[in-house]
RODO-2510 file (C-alpha; in nm, 4 decimals, decimal comma):
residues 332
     n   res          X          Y          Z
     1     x    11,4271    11,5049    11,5168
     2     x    11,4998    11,1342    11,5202
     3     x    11,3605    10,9353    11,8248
     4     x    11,3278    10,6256    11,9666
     5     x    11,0766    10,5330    12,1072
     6     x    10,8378    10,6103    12,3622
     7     x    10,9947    10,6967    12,6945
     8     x    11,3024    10,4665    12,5229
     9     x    11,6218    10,4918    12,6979
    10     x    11,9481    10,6107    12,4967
    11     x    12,0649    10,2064    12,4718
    12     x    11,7893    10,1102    12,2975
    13     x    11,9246    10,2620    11,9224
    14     x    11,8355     9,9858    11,6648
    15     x    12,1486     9,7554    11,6956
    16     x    12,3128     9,6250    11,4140
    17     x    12,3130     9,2955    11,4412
    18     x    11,9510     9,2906    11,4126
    19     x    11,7525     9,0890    11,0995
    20     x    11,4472     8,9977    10,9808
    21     x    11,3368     8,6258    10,9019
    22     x    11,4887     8,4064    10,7021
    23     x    11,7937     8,5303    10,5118
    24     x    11,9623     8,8613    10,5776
    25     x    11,9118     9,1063    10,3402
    26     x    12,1123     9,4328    10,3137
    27     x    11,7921     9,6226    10,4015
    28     x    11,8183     9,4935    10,7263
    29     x    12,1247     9,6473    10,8421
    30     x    12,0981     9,9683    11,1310
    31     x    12,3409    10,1523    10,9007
    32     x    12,0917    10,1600    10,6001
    33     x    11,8423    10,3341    10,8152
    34     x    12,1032    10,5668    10,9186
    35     x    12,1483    10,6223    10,5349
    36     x    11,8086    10,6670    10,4449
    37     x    11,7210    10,9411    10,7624
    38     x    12,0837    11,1279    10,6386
    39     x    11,9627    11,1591    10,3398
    40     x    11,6427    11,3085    10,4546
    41     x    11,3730    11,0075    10,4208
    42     x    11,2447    11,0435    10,7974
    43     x    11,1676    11,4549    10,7409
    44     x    10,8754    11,4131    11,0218
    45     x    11,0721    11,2598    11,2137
    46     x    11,2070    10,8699    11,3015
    47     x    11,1472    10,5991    11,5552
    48     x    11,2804    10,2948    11,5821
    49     x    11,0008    10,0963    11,7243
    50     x    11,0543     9,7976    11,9584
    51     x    10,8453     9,5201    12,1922
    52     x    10,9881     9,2821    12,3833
    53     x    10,9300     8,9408    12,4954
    54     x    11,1922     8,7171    12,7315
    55     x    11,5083     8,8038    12,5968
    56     x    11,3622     8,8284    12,2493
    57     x    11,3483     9,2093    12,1096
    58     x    11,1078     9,3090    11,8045
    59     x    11,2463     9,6333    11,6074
    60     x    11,0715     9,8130    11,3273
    61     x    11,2484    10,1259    11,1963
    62     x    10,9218    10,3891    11,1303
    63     x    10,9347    10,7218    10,9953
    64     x    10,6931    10,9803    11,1863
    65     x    10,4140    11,1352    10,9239
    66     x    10,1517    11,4012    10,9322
    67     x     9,8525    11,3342    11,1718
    68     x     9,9838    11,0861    11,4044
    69     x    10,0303    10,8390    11,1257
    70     x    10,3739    10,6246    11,0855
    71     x    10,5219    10,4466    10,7782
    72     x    10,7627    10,1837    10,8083
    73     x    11,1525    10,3336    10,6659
    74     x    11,2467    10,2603    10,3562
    75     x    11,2579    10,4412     9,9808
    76     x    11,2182    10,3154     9,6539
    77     x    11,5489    10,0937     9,6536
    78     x    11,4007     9,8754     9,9290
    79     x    11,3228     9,5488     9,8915
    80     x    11,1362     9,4841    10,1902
    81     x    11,0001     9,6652    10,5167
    82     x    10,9905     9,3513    10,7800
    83     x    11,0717     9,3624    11,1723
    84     x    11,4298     9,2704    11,2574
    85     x    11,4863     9,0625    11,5726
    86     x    11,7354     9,0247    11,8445
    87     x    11,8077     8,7327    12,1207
    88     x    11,5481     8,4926    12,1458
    89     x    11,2848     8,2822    12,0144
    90     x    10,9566     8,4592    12,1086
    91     x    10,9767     8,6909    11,7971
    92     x    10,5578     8,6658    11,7680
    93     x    10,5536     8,7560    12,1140
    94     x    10,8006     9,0429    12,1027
    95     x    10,6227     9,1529    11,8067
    96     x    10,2647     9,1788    11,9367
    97     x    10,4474     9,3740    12,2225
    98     x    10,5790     9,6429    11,9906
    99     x    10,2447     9,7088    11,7751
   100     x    10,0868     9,7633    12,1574
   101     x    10,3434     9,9875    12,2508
   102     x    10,2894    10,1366    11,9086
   103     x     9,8856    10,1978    11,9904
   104     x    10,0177    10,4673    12,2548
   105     x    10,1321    10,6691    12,0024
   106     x    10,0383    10,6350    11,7049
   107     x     9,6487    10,6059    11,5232
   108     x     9,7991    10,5096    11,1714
   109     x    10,0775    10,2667    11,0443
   110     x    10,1421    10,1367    10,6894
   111     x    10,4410     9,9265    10,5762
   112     x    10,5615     9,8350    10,2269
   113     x    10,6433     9,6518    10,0742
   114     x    10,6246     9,3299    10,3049
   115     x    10,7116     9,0281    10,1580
   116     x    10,4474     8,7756    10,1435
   117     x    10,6135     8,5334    10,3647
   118     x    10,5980     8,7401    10,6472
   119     x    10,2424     8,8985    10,6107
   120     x    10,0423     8,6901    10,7940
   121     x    10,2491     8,6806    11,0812
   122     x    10,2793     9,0583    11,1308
   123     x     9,8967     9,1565    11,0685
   124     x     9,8510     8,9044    11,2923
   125     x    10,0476     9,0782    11,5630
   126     x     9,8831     9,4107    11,4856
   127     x     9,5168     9,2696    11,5303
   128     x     9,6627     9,0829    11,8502
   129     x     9,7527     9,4287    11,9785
   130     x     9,4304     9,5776    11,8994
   131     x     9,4801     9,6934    11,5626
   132     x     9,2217     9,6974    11,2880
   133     x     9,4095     9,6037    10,9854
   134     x     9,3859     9,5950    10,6009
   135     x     9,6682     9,4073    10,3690
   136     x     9,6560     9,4089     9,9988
   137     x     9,8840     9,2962     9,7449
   138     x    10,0913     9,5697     9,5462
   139     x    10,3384     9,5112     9,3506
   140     x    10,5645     9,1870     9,2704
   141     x    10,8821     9,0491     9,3413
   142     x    11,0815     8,7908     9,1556
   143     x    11,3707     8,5941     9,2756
   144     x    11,5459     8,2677     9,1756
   145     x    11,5638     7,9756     9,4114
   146     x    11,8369     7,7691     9,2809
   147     x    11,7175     7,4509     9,4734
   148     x    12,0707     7,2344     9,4771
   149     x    12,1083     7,3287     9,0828
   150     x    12,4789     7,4114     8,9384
   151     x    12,5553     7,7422     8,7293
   152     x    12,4961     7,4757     8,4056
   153     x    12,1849     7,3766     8,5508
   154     x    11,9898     7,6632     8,6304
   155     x    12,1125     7,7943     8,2607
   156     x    11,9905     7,5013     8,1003
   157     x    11,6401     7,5441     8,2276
   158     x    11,6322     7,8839     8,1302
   159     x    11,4393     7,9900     7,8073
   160     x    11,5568     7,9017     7,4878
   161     x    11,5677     8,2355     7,3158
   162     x    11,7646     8,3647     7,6240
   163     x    12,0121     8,0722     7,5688
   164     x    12,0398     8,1381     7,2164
   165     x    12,1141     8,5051     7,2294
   166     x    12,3679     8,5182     7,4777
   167     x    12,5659     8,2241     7,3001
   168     x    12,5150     8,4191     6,9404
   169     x    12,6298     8,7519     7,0997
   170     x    12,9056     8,6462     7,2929
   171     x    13,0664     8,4480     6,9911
   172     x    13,0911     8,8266     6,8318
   173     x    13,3079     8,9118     7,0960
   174     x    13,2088     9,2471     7,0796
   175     x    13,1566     9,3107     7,4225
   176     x    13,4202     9,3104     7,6694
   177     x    13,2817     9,2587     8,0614
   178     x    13,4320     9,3822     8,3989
   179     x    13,3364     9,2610     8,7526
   180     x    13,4157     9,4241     9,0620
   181     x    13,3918     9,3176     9,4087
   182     x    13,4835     9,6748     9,5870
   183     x    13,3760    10,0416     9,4722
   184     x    13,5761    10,2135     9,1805
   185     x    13,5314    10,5467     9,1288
   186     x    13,5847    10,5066     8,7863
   187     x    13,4015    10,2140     8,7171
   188     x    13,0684    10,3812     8,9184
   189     x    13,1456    10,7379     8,6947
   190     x    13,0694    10,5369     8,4006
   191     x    12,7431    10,3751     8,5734
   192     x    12,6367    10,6984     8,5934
   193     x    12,6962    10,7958     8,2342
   194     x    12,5506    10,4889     8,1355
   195     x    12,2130    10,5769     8,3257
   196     x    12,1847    10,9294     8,2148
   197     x    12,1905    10,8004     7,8112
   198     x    11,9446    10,4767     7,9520
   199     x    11,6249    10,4720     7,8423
   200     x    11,5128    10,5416     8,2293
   201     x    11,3786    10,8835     8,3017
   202     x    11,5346    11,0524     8,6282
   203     x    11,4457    10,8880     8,9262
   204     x    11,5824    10,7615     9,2250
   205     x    11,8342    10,9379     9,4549
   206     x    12,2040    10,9324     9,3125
   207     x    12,3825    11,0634     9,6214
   208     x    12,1932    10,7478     9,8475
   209     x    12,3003    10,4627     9,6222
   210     x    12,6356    10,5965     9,5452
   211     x    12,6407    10,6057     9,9351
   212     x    12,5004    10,2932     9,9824
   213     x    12,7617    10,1238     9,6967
   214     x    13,0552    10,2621     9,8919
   215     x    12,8854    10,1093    10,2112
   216     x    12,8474     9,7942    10,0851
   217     x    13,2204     9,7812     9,9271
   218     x    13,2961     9,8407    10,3519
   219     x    13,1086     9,5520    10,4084
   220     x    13,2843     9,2877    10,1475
   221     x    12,9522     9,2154     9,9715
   222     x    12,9615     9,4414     9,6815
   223     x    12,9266     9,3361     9,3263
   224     x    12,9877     9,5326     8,9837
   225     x    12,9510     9,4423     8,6154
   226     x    13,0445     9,6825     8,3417
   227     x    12,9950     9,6550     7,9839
   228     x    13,2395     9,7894     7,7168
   229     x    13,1998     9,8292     7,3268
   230     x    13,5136     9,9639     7,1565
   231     x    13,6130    10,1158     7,5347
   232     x    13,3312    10,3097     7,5855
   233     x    13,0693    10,2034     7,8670
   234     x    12,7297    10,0824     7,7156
   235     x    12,5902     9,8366     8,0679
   236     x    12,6517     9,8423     8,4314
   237     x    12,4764     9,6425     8,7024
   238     x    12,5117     9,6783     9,0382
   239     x    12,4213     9,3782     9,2678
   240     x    12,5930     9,2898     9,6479
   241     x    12,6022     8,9143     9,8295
   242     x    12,5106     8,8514    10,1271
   243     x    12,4153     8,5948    10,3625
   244     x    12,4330     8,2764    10,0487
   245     x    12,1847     8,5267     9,8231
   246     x    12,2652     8,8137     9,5801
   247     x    12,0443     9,1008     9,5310
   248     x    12,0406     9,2517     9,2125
   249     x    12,0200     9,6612     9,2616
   250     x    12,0166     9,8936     8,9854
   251     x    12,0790     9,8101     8,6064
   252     x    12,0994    10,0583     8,3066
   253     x    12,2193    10,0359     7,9544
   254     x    12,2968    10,3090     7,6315
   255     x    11,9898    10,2519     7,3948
   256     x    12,1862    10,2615     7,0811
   257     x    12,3869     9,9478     7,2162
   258     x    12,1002     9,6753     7,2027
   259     x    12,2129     9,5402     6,9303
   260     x    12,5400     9,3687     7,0988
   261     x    12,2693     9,2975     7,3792
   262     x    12,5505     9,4032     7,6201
   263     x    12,3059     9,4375     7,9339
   264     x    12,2052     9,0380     7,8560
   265     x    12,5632     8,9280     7,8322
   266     x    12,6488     9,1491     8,1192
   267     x    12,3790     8,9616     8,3523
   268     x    12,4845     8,6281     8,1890
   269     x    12,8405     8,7099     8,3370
   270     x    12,7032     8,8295     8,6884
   271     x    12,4658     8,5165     8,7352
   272     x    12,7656     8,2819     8,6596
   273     x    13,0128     8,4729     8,9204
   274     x    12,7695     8,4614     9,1766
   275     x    12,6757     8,1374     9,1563
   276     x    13,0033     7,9868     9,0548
   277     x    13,2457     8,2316     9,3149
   278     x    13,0288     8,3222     9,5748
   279     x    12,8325     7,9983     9,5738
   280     x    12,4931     8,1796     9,6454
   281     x    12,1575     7,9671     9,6664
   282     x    11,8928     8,2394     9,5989
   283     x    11,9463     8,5726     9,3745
   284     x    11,6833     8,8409     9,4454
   285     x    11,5496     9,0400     9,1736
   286     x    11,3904     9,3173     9,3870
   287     x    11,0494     9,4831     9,3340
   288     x    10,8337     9,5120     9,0003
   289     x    10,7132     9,2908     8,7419
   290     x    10,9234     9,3562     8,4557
   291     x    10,8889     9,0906     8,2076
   292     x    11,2338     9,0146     8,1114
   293     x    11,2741     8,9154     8,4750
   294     x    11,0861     8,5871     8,4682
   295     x    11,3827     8,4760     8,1706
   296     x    11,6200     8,4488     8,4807
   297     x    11,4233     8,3688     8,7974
   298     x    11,2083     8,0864     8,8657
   299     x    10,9535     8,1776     9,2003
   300     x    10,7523     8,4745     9,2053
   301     x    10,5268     8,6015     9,4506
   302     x    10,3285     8,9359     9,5421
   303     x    10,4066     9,2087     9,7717
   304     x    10,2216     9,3642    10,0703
   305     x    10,0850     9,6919    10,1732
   306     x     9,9746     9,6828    10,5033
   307     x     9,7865     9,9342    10,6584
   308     x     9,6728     9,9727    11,0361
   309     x     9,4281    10,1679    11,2292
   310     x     9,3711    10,2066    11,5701
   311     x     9,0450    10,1975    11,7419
   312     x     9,1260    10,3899    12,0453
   313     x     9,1828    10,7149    11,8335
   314     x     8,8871    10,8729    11,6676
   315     x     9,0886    11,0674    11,3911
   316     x     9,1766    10,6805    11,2257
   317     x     8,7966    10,5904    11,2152
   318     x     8,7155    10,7929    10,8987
   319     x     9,0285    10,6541    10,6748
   320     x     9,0031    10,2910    10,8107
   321     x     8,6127    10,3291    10,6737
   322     x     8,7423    10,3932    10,3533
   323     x     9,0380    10,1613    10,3437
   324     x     8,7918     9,8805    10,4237
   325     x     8,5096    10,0043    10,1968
   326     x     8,8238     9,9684     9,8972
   327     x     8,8499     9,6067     9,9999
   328     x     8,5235     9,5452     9,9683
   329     x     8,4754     9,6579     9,6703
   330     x     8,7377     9,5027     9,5191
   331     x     8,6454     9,1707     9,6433
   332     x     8,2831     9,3054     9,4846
***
């Protein structure tokens, strides 16, 4: 059953003009929570979670868990769990006001991953309301910051050995590279050859991103590359733009087709269109610390899992012992 909110009245759906600080990210919009609860990511339940201060309105999309606990909605393809805001400028205020609205029902909450800009401010709204809270970092996120720089620029302060094998490859002409700006069918059947012959095992939900591609094509800010050798597919990358930054989504390539380095000379292609056509300033890498990702971005910083316990229920006294006693022996 999806909810939301305690005692919420029916107008008070998460709108979807909503977002988070700083830029908008396509994790942000109502209709990718609506996504992730069709496609069964909310089984307990959902509430959409909201304070309020002035004319200023704090939402936080939660999924309901076993034991009174909540977890902030989102899947493996998010890049962040943040609030979203509406009307105002009291957003601290707004958001203190939801996490004590949140203490009525709930005696656990954990969100990830938040990016690090944005911890401090929210555990500092939960302990405000009356939370006891725990953050820690887990996991990492890399993105590029182009800072004023050209396309010729930023390439020329990438790594040499980058540099050198896209320039060696692409003289071979061996590789022939498609971009897309709206969904083909086609061109998305061969992404999906391409990642069952990857070297990924299964994982992930198919149905959601193809979904969530189609979704984004509605929206204008799709982006597609794929690679061909001699006609067949070898690469595909799927990225969308939005809001001046582009956020790189899913990539896969065929194993036996490293040699033509198709998936480096397919990003080469992507990172000039974006920058050069859609005149982007940031390009978002997502989560993890895959190595090959610092070649191409230039700022780095951790991710948060934050975890929060409240006082007033008994039941949240025994896991926030041993959520604290983990810190501390960490620090130790």
């Amino acid at each position: 059953m999806q909810g939301n909110g305690e005692h919420q009245p029916n107008d008070m759906a998460l709108p979807p003009a909503a977002r988070g600080a700083g830029f908008v990210s396509p994790f942000d919009q109502a209709a990718w929570f609506d996504l992730l609860t069709a496609h069964g990511y909310a089984p307990g339940g959902r509430l959409n979670a909201w304070g309020s201060a002035g004319e200023t309105r704090a939402w936080l999309p939660l999924r309901l868990e076993k034991a009174g606990a909540l977890a902030g909605l989102g899947n493996w393809y998010s890049f962040s769990v943040r609030p979203l805001y509406t009307g105002g400028d009291k957003r601290a205020d707004a958001l203190r006001n939801l996490f004590a609205r949140l203490r009525k029902r709930a005696g656990r909450l954990a969100l990830y991953p938040v990016p690090d800009a944005e911890k401090n401010g929210i555990a500092a709204a939960m302990r405000d309301a009356g939370w006891w809270v725990r953050s820690v970092p887990k996991g990492d996120r890399h993105w590029l910051d182009l800072g004023g720089l050209d396309h010729d620029g930023w390439w020329e302060s990438r790594p040499g050995a980058l540099r050198s094998t896209v320039k060696r490859k692409a003289k071979k002409n061996v590789v022939d590279i498609e971009i897309f700006t709206a969904f083909d069918g086609a061109a998305w059947a061969a992404y999906e050859e391409i990642y069952a012959a990857s070297w990924k095992p299964e994982e992930g939900d198919p149905a959601l991103l193809r979904a969530f591609a189609e979704a984004e094509s509605a929206r204008g800010t799709f982006r597609m590359g794929l690679a061909r050798i001699a006609g067949a597919p070898v690469a595909a990358q799927f990225w969308t733009v939005e809001d001046g930054t582009a956020f790189i989504h899913k990539l896969a390539h065929v194993e036996d087709s490293l040699k033509a380095s198709p998936g480096t000379l397919l990003s080469a292609a992507l990172f000039r269109h974006v920058i050069e056509v859609d005149c982007v300033v940031r390009i978002d890498f997502g989560t993890g610390n895959d190595g090959y990702k610092r070649d191409w971005m230039n700022r780095h910083e951790p991710l948060w899992h934050i975890e929060a316990f409240n006082p007033s229920r008994i039941a949240a006294w025994g896991p926030a012992l041993k959520a604290f006693a983990r810190s501390a022996l960490g620090r130790a």
